[in-house]
C-alpha positions in Angstrom: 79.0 -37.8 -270.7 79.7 -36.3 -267.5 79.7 -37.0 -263.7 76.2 -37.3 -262.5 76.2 -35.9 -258.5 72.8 -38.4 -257.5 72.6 -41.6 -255.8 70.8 -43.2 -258.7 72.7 -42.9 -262.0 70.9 -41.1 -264.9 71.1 -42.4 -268.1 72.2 -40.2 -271.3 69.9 -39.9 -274.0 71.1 -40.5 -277.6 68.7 -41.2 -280.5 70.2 -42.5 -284.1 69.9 -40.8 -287.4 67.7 -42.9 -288.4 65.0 -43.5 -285.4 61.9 -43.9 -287.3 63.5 -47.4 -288.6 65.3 -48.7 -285.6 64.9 -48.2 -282.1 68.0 -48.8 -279.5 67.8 -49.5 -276.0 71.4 -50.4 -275.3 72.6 -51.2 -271.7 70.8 -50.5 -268.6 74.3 -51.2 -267.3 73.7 -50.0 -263.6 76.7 -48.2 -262.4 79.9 -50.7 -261.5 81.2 -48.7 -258.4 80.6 -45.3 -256.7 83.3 -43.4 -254.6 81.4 -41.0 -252.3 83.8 -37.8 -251.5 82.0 -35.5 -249.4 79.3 -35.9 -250.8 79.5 -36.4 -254.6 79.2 -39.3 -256.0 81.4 -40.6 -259.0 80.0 -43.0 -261.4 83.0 -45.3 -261.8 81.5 -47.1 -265.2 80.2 -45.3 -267.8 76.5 -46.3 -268.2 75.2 -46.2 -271.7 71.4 -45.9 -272.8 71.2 -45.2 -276.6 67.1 -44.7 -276.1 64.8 -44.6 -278.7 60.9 -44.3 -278.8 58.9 -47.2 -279.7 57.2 -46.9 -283.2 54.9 -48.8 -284.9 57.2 -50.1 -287.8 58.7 -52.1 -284.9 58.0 -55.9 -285.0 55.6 -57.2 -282.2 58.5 -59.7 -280.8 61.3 -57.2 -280.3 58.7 -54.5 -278.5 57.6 -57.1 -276.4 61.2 -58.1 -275.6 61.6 -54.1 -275.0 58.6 -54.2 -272.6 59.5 -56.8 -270.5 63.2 -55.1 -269.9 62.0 -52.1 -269.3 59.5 -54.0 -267.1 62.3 -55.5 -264.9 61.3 -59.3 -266.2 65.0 -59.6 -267.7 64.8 -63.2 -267.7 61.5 -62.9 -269.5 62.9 -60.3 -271.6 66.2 -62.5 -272.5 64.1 -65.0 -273.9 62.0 -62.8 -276.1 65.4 -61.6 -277.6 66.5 -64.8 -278.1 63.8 -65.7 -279.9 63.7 -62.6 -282.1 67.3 -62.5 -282.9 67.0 -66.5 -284.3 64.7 -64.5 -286.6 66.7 -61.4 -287.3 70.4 -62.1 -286.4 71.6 -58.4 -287.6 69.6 -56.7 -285.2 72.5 -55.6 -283.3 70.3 -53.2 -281.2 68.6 -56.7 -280.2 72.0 -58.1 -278.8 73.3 -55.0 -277.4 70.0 -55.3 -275.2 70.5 -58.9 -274.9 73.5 -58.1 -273.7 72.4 -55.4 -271.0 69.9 -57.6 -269.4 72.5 -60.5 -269.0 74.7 -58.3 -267.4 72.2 -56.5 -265.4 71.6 -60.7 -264.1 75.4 -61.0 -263.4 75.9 -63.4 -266.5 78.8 -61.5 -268.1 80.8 -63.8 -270.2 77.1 -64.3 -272.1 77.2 -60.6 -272.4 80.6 -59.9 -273.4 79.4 -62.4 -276.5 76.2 -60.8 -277.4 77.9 -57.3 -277.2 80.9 -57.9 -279.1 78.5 -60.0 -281.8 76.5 -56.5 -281.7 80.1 -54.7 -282.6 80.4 -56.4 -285.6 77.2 -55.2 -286.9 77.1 -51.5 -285.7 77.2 -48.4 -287.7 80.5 -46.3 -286.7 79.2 -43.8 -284.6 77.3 -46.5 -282.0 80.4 -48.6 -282.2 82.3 -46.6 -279.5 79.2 -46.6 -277.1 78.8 -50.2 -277.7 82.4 -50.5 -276.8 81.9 -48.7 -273.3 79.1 -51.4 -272.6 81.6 -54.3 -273.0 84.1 -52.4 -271.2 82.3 -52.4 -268.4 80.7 -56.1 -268.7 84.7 -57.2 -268.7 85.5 -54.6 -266.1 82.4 -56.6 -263.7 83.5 -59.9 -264.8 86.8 -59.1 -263.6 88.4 -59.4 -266.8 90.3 -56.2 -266.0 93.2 -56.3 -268.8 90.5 -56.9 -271.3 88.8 -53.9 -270.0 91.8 -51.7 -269.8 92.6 -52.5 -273.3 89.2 -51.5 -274.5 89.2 -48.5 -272.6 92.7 -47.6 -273.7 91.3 -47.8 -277.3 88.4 -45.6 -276.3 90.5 -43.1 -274.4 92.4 -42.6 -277.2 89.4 -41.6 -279.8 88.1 -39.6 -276.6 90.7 -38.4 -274.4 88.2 -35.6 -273.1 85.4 -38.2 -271.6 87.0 -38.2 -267.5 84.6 -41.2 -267.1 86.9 -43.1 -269.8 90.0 -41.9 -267.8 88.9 -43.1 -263.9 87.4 -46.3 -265.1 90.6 -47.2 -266.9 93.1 -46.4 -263.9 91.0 -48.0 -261.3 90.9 -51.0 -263.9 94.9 -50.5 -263.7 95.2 -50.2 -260.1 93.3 -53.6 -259.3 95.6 -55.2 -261.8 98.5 -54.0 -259.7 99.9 -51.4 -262.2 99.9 -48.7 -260.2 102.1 -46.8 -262.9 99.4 -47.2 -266.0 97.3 -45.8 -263.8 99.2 -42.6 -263.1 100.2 -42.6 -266.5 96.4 -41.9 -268.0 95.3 -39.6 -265.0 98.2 -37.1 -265.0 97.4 -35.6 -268.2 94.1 -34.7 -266.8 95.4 -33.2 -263.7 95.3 -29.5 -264.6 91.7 -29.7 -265.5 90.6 -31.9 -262.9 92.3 -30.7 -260.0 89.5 -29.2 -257.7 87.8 -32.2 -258.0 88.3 -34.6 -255.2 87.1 -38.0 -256.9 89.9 -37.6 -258.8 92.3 -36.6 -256.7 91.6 -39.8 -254.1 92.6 -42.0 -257.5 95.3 -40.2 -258.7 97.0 -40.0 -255.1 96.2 -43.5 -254.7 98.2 -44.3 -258.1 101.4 -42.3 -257.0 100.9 -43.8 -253.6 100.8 -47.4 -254.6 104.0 -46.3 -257.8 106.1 -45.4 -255.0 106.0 -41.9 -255.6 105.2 -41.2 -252.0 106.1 -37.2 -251.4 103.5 -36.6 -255.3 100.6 -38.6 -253.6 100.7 -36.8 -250.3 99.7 -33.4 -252.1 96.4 -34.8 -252.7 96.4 -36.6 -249.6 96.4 -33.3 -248.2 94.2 -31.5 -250.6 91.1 -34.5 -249.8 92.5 -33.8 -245.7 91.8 -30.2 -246.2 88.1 -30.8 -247.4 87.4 -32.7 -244.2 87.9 -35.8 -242.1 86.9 -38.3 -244.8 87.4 -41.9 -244.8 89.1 -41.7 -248.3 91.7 -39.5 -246.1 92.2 -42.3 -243.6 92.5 -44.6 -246.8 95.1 -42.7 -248.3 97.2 -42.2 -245.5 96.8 -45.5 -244.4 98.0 -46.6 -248.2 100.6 -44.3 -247.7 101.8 -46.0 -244.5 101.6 -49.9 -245.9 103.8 -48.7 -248.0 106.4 -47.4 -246.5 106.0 -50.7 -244.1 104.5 -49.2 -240.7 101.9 -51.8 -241.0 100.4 -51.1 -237.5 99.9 -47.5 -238.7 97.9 -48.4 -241.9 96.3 -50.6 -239.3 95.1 -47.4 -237.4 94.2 -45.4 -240.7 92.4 -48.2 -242.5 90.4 -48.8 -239.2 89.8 -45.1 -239.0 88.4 -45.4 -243.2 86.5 -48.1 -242.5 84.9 -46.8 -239.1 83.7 -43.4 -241.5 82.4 -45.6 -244.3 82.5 -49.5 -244.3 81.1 -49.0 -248.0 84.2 -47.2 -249.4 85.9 -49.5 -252.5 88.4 -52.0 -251.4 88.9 -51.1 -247.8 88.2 -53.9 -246.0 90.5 -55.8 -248.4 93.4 -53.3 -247.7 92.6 -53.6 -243.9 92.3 -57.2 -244.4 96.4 -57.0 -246.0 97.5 -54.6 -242.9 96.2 -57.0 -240.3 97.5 -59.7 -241.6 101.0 -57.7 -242.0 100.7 -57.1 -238.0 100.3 -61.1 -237.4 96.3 -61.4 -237.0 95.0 -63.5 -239.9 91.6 -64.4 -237.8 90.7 -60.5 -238.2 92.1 -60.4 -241.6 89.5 -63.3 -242.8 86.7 -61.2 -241.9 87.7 -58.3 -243.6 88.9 -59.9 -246.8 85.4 -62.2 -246.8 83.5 -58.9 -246.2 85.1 -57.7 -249.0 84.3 -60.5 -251.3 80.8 -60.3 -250.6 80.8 -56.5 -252.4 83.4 -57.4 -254.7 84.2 -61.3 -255.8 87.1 -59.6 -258.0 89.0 -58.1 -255.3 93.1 -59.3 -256.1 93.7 -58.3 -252.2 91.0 -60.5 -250.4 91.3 -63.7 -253.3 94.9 -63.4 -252.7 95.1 -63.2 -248.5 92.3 -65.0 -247.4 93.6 -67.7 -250.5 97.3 -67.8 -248.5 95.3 -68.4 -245.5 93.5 -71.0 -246.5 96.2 -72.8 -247.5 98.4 -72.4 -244.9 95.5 -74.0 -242.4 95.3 -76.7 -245.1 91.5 -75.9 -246.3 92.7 -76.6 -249.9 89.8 -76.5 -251.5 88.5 -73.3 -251.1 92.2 -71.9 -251.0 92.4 -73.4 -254.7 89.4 -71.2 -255.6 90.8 -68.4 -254.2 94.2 -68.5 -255.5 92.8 -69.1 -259.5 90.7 -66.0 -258.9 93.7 -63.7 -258.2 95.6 -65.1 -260.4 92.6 -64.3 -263.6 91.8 -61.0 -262.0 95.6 -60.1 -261.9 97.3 -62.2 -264.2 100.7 -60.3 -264.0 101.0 -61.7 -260.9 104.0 -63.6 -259.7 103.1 -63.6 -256.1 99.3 -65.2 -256.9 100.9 -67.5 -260.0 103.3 -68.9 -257.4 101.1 -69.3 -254.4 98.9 -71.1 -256.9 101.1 -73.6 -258.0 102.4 -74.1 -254.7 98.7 -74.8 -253.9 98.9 -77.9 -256.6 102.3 -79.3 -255.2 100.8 -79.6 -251.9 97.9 -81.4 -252.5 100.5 -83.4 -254.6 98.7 -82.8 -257.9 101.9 -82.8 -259.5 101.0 -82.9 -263.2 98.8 -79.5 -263.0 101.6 -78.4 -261.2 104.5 -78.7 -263.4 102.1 -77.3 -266.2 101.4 -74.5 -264.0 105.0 -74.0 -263.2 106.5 -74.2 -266.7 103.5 -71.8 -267.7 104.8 -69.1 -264.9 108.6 -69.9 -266.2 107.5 -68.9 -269.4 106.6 -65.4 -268.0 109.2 -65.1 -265.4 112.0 -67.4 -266.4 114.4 -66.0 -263.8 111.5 -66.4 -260.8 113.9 -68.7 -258.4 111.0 -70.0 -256.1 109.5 -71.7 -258.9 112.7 -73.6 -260.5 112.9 -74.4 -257.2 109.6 -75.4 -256.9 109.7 -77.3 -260.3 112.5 -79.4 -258.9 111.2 -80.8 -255.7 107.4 -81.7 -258.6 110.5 -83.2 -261.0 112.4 -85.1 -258.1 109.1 -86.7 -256.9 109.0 -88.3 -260.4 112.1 -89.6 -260.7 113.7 -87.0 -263.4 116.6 -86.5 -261.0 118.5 -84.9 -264.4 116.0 -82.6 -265.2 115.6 -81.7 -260.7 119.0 -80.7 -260.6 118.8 -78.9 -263.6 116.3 -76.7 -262.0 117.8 -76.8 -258.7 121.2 -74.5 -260.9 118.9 -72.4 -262.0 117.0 -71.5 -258.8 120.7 -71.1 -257.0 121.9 -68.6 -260.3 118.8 -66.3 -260.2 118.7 -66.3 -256.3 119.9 -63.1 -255.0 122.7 -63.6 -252.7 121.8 -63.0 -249.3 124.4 -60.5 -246.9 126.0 -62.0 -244.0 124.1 -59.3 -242.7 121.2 -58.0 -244.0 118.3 -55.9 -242.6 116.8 -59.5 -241.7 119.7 -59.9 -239.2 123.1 -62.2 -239.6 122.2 -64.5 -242.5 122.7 -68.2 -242.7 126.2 -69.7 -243.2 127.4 -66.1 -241.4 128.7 -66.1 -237.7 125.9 -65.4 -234.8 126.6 -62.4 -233.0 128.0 -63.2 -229.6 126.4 -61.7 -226.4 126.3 -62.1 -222.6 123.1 -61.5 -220.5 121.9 -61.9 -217.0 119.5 -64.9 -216.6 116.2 -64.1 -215.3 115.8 -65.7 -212.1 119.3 -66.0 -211.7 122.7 -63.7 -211.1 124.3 -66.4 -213.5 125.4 -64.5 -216.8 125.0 -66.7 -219.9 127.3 -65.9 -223.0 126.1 -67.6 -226.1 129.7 -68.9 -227.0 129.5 -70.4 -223.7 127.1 -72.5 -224.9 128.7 -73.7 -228.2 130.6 -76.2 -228.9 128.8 -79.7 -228.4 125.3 -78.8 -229.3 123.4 -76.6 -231.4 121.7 -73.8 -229.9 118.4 -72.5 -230.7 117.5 -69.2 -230.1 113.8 -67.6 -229.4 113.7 -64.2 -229.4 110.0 -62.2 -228.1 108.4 -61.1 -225.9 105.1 -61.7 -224.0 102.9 -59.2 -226.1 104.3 -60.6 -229.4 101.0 -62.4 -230.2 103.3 -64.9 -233.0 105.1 -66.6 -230.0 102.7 -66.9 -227.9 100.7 -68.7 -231.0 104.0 -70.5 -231.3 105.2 -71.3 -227.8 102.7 -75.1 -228.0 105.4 -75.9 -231.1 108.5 -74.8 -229.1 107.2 -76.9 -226.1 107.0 -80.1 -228.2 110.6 -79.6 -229.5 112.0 -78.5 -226.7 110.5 -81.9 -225.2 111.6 -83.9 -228.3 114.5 -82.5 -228.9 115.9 -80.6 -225.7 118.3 -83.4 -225.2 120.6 -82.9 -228.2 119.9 -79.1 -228.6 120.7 -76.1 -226.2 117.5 -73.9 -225.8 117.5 -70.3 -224.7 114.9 -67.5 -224.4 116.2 -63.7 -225.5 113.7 -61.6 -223.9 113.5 -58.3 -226.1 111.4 -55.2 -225.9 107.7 -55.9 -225.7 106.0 -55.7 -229.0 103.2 -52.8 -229.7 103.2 -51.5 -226.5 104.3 -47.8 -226.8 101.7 -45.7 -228.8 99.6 -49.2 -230.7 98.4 -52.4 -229.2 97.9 -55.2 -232.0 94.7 -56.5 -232.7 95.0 -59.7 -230.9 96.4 -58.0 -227.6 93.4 -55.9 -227.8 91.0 -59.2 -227.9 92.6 -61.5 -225.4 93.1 -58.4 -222.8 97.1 -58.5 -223.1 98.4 -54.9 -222.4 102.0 -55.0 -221.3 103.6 -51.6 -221.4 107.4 -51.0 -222.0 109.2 -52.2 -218.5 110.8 -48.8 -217.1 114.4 -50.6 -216.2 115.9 -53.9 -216.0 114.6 -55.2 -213.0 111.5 -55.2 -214.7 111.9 -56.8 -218.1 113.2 -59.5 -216.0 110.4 -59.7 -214.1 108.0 -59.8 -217.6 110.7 -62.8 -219.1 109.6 -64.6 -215.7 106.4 -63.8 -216.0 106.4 -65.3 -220.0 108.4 -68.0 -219.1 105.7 -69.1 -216.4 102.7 -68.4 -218.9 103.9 -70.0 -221.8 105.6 -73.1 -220.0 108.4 -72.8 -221.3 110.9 -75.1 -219.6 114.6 -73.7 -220.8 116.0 -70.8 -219.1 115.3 -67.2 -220.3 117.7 -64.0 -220.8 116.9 -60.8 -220.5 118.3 -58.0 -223.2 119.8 -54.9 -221.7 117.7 -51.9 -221.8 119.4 -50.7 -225.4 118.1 -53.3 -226.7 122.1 -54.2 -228.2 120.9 -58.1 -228.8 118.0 -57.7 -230.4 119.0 -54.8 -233.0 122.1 -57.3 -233.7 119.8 -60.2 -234.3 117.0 -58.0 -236.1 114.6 -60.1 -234.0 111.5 -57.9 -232.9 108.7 -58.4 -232.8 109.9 -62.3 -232.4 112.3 -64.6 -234.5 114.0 -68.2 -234.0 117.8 -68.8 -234.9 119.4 -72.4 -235.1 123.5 -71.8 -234.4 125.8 -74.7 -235.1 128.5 -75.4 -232.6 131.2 -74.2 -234.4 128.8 -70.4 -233.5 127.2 -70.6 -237.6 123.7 -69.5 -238.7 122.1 -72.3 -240.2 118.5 -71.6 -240.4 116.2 -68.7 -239.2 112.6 -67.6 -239.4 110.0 -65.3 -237.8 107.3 -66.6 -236.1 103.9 -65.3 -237.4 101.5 -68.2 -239.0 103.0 -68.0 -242.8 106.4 -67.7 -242.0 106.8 -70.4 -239.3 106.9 -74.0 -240.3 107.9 -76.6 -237.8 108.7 -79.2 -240.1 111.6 -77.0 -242.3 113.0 -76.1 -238.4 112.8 -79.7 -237.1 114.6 -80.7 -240.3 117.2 -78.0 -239.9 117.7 -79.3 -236.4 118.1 -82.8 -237.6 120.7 -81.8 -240.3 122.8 -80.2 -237.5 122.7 -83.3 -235.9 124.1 -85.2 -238.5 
């Protein structure tokens, strides 16, 4: 079958040797996904319709259940089949149009049944068609490794069907295997190559494989057809990747602006926004997307995280067990999963969950670690400590100083800066020596400490007797050539100060609009402090007396937890 360039899919014709005896409708499967390039649209699920002509040998309940399908009363039409097949259970043309009216109702795991109960009764040469049918009703179900092996199988008997081919590596790329999927395009790259459909999913394979500088030649070969939102997608792909998350910000924006339609897009925008510290935004995008596609691993997996960091664990749980069935080879959305279940303290389903994951990734740290705080709240203080050892042997030691700044246990690098409001110069070793000293780094238009800055207030107040607090004003965060999402809402647009004099004047100005109430210093111009600290856009640092890291963290909503810092504090105390 080939590409069909209409915006209604048209349905093959194929009769069987034998028509006069049996007739087969199977599978008014209506098309899964369409990616408009330009204009042409690619069927992204290969729609079967093995259609015969009525003829009078026929018995009167299967032409009436015929009828009604092609009538559009499937729910009438499901009955009659029913009914028919209790009568004649070998009618496998009966099931496989059982099946396509199920599906065509969004009941798939009752079509995958009737289909595959069809298979077992079809002559060889329908088999393989029948096979694209259930395919596709896994594919829709989200049951995309069941798909991909069914359209491995059929690739393999048909390597020349390009239909087989794109359904099968955008089946791969929503599992996350980005390699498979590169794998089954590239040997169709010579004789696809002036097509554009394929070379948005092949670029997006390399892209997402890693294999950057491969992905950018169709990047550019879609670019020079026009300004398409599947260019903006690309390159914005291209950009998340390489971590300049407020660029994929722009391009996905830029995508989404030329066609809010295109496959995945707000689910990827959803991931970038939430990478640039605005999970409010992010929730619209990632629900938009969920409302096209319940299947989506990128929206059940962010807007699940968000969930359950704001404590709404009920839908969170939903969420979370959708990414992890549509991507089972998923650490991340096993993990956050069973993190979900020790949360909400449902232990038992959690240590299942957790010996389940261990099973697949037996040197995963975060969850030996996980299975030992669920084992210590028993009271198997053996079997806790035993996972304990084994989260410390398969966690990778940390540098003193890694790209995430000095490291716990390492020394804190040691500066001296002018206070803002003050000629006083304050030296952090001047401060050591009785008391801990906790340092905020950020700046005004870092939307994270500003969301922070309540929490900081209450420890400061709670706390600000026993522990040294001090503000490290650094550069201001977006403000060159990109203002972050939230800036743009709340009307925040701070550029760069143009010399010292100024950045003091912003720390005194964030000091006064945040309340904070412990001084403030102000970072030279070359930014020395916070390039030692690796502290943009913001980050906290508790430093024993004796000048030691003991705990750090950056500030946005998922990596910020007051209680793990207030019990850090408290352990300092000791």
């Amino acid at each position: 079958m080939s590409l069909q360039a209409a915006d209604t899919p048209r349905h093959n014709l194929l009769h069987t040797r034998n028509i006069e005896l049996i007739l087969v409708i199977i599978s008014l499967e209506p098309a899964v996904r369409q990616f408009k390039l330009f204009g042409l649209f690619l069927l992204a699920a290969l729609v079967l319709n093995l259609l015969g002509t009525l003829c009078g040998q026929e018995p009167d309940g299967y032409r009436r259940a015929v009828e009604l399908q092609r009538s559009g009363n499937l729910s009438a039409a499901i009955a009659a089949y029913r009914d028919f097949l209790l009568q004649n259970p070998g009618r496998f043309d009966a099931r496989s149009n059982l099946g396509a009216a199920l599906s065509q109702l969004g009941q798939y795991q009752e079509a995958i049944s009737e289909y595959q109960k069809a298979l077992a009764g079809a002559p060889p040469d329908v088999a393989p068609r029948l096979r694209q049918n259930l395919a596709i009703a896994f594919y829709k179900s989200g049951r995309l490794e069941d798909a991909a092996r069914e359209l491995e199988g059929l690739r393999a008997g048909s390597t020349a069907d390009i239909n087989i081919v794109l359904l099968l590596a955008d089946s791969y790329l929503q599992l996350g295997r980005p390699q498979d999927a590169a794998r089954v395009l590239l040997p169709s790259a010579d004789a696809h190559r002036d097509e554009l459909a394929f070379a948005y999913t092949l670029g997006t394979a390399l892209i997402r494989s890693g294999q950057t500088e491969q992905g950018q030649a169709y990047v550019d070969r879609i670019l020079r057809a026009g300004d398409s939102a599947e260019a903006h997608l690309l390159l914005g792909s291209s950009m998340f990747q390489a971590g300049d998350f407020p660029g994929a910000v722009r391009e996905f924006r830029a995508a989404l602006d030329r066609n809010s339609a295109l496959p995945q897009i707000h689910g990827l925008y959803g991931r970038a926004l939430l990478n640039t510290g605005d999970p409010d935004q992010a929730t619209l995008q990632f629900q938009a997307e969920l409302q096209t596609n319940p299947n989506d691993y990128e929206a059940n997996f962010g807007l699940g995280e968000i969930r359950k960091q704001r404590a709404q664990w009920a839908e969170a749980e939903t969420l979370l067990r959708k990414a992890t069935q549509v991507r089972p080879g998923s650490a991340d959305a096993a993990y956050a999963y069973a993190d979900l279940l020790v949360s909400r303290r449902q232990d038992d389903a959690a240590r299942a969950e957790l010996k389940r994951i261990l099973g697949q990734w037996p040197t995963l740290a975060s969850a030996h670690g996980l299975l030992a705080v669920v084992l210590a709240r028993a009271g198997n203080n053996a079997e806790a400590a035993r996972e304990r050892q084994l989260a410390a042997k398969y966690t990778v030691p940390i540098a003193a100083h890694d790209k995430d700044g000095p490291a716990p246990g390492s020394p804190a690098p040691d500066f001296a800066l002018r206070q803002a409001g003050s000629d006083a110069t304050v030296s952090l070793k001047s401060m050591l020596g009785s008391r801990p000293v906790l340092l905020v780094f950020g700046s005004y238009t870092c939307p994270n400490l500003r969301q922070q800055a309540p929490v900081l207030n209450r420890m400061h107040q709670q706390l600000g007797g026993q522990v040294r607090f001090l503000q490290v004003y650094i550069r201001e965060a977006h403000a060159e050539n990109w203002q972050s999402t939230i800036n743009e809402r709340e009307g925040v647009h701070w550029g760069q100060p143009a010399d010292a004099p100024q950045k003091t004047e912003h720390a005194l100005a964030c000091s006064r609009l945040l309340k904070f109430h412990f001084p403030a210093v102000v970072d030279s111009m070359d930014h020395a402090v916070e390039d030692a600290y690796a502290a943009a856009p913001s980050r906290v640092y508790l430093v024993s007396p004796a000048g030691k890291v003991l705990f750090r963290t950056r500030l946005s909503e998922f990596d910020f937890h007051a209680d793990e810092l207030t019990a850090a504090i408290k352990q300092a105390l000791r």
